[in-house]
N, C-alpha and C positions, 0 to 999 in steps of 0.2 A: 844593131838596134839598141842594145842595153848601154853601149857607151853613149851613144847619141841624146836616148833618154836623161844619163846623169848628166851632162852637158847643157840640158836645157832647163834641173832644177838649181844645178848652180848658180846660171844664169838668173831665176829668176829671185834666188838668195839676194845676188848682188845689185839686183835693182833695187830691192827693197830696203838693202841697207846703204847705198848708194842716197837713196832718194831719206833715209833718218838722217845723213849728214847736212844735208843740202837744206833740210826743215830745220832741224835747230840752228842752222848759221840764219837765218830770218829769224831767228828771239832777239830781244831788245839789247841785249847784256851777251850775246854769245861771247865764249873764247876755245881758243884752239891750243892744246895741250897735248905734247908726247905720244900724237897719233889718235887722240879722243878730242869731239867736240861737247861743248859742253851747251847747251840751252837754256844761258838764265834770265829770267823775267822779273824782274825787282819791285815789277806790281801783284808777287805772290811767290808762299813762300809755299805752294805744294808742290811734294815728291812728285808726282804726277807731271807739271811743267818744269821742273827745274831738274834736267834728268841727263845726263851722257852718252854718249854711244861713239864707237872705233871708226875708224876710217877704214872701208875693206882693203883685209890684208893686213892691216895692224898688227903688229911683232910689239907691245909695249914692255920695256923691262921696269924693274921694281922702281927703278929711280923715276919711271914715265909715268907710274902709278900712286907714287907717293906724291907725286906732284897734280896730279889728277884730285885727289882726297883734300891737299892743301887748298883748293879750289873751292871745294866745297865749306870747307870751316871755316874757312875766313868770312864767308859769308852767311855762317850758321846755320848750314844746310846737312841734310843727310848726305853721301856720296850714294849715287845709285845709278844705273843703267839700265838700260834697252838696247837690244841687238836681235841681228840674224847671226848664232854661233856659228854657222856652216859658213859667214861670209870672211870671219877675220879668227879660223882658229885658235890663235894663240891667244887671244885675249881671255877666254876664260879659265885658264889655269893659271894666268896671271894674275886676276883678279883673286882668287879663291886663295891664294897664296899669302896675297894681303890680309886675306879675312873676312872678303865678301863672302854671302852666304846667297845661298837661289830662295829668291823670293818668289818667282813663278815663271814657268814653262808655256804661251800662248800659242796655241797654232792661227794661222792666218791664211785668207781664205783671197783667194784673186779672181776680179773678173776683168772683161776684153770686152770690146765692143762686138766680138764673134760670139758671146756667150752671153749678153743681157739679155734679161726675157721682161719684160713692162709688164705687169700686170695689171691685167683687165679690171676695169670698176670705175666707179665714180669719183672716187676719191681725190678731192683738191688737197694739192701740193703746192704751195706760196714758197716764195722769195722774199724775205723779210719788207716791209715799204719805210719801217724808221725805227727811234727807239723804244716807241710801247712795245713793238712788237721784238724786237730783242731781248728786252726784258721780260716778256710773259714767256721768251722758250729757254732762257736762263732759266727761271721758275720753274718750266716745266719737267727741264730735264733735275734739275736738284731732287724735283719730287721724284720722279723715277727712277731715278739712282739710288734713292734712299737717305739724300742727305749726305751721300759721301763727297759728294763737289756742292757745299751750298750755295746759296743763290749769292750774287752781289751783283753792286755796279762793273767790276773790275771783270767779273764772266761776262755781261753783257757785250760790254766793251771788247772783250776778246772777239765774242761770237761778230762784233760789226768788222775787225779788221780783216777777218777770214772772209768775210764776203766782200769786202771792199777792196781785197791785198790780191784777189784771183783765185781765192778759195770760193766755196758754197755752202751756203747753209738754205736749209729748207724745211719746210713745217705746214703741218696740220693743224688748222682754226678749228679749237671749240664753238660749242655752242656760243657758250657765253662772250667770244668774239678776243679769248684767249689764247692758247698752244694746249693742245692734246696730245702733241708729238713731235719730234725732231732728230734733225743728226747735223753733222757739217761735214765738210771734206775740205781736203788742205790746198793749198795750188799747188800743180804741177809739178815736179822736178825729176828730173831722170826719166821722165817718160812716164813717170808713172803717181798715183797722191792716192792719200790714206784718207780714207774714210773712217768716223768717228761719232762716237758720243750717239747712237743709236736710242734713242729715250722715248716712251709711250705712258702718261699719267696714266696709274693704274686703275684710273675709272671708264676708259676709252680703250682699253687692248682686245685685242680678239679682231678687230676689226678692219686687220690688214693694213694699219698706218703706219710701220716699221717698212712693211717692206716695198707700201709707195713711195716713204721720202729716201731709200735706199736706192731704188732705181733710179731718182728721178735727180740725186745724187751723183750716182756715175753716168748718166745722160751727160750732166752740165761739165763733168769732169771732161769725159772724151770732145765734147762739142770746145774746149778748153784745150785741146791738144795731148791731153791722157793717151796713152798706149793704152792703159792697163791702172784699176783702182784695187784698193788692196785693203781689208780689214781684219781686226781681231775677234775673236767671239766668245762667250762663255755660254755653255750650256746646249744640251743639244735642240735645245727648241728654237732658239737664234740661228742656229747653225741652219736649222731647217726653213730657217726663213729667209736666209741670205740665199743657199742653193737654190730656192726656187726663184729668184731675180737674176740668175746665172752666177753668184758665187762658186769656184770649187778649191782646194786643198793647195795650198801654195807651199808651207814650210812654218819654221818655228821662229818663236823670238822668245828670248831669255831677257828677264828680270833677275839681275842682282843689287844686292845692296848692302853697304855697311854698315854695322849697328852700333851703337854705343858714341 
């Protein structure tokens, strides 16, 4: 039972890094380097989009890694990554070797269509219908984050390709006939898509609108051919709002990156 057991979290390690490689080769700019894909979008220049990750199983050696870094400077970017360390061990003593250092440690949480639970209530959840509304859940989410993703054209625009490319994006109408709340989820790949950007304007929380457009989220995912949707979280009050839409404990992903 206990082999069977690790057998089935490695497996779901390699879905999840399986399905990072397959997402950054749909950016606009990808390239593929010494066993790393790289994700870059030339309509922005954040760490956050413009980010790498290994091919599971990746063995990179220093000359695969310095070619990785050249990647990034020629285009005046930080070099940085996202991964499942359990999918491609050797890459993070590779990296660390170079001089990356751990910018952060995420656990990530998985649900199945055996595991969604809908939550009961009134609460409307919309499908975007153009670009007002695009741009009021840009807006909304920049305000919920705190301004660490500001608002623009070039988000907006992001948020239309994900719902127009086979991803989803979903949101809660203000009052005032604007976004109270939002997330998106990505399409498909490997059986499995990432949920994201989880935002509630801080005048409208308390109210269960996190974890309608979350459900309602991996609805549109699985009715999409999802296996399985898979998100990050901070904090244990997210965490408690994802479980109760059937989120549970999937495994880690590692943030590193190089400074200077």
């Amino acid at each position: 039972m206990a082999a069977f057991h690790r057998e089935v979290i490695i497996t779901v390690h390699t879905d999840v890094q399986s399905f990072a490689v397959a997402n950054l080769l749909r950016r606009p700019a990808a390239v593929e380097a010494g066993g790393f894909v790289v994700g870059f979008d030339p309509t922005t220049t954040s760490q956050y989009v413009n980010y790498a990750t290994p091919v599971p199983g990746a063995e990179p050696t220093d000359r695969d890694v310095s070619a990785l870094i050249e990647a990034f400077r020629e285009r005046g970017l930080k070099p940085r990554l996202e991964f499942a360390p359990n999918a491609a061990p050797a890459v993070e003593p590779a990296l660390l070797r170079a001089g990356f250092t751990t910018e952060a440690v995420h656990e990530y949480l998985v649900c199945t269509p055996a595991t969604l639970a809908v939550p009961a209530g009134a609460i409307g959840v919309e499908v975007p219908a153009g670009e007002e509304d695009y741009v009021a859940i840009d807006a909304a989410l920049a305000e919920a984050f705190g301004g660490e993703f500001p608002a623009s054209p070039e988000g907006a625009a992001r948020l239309r390709r994900t719902q127009e490319g086979g991803g989803a994006v979903r949101f809660v109408r203000a009052g005032d006939g604007g976004c109270a709340g939002a997330a998106l989820c990505s399409a498909p790949a490997e059986g499995t898509a990432e949920l994201a950007g989880v935002g509630t304007r801080p005048a409208h929380r308390g109210r269960g609108i996190a974890a309608a457009v979350t459900a309602a989220l991996a609805e549109a995912a699985f009715d999409g051919g999802a296996l399985s949707v898979w998100l990050e979280y901070s904090g244990e009050g997210s965490h408690r709002v994802y479980e109760r839409v059937g989120f549970r404990p999937g495994g880690t992903r590692l943030y590193l990156a190089l400074e200077g």
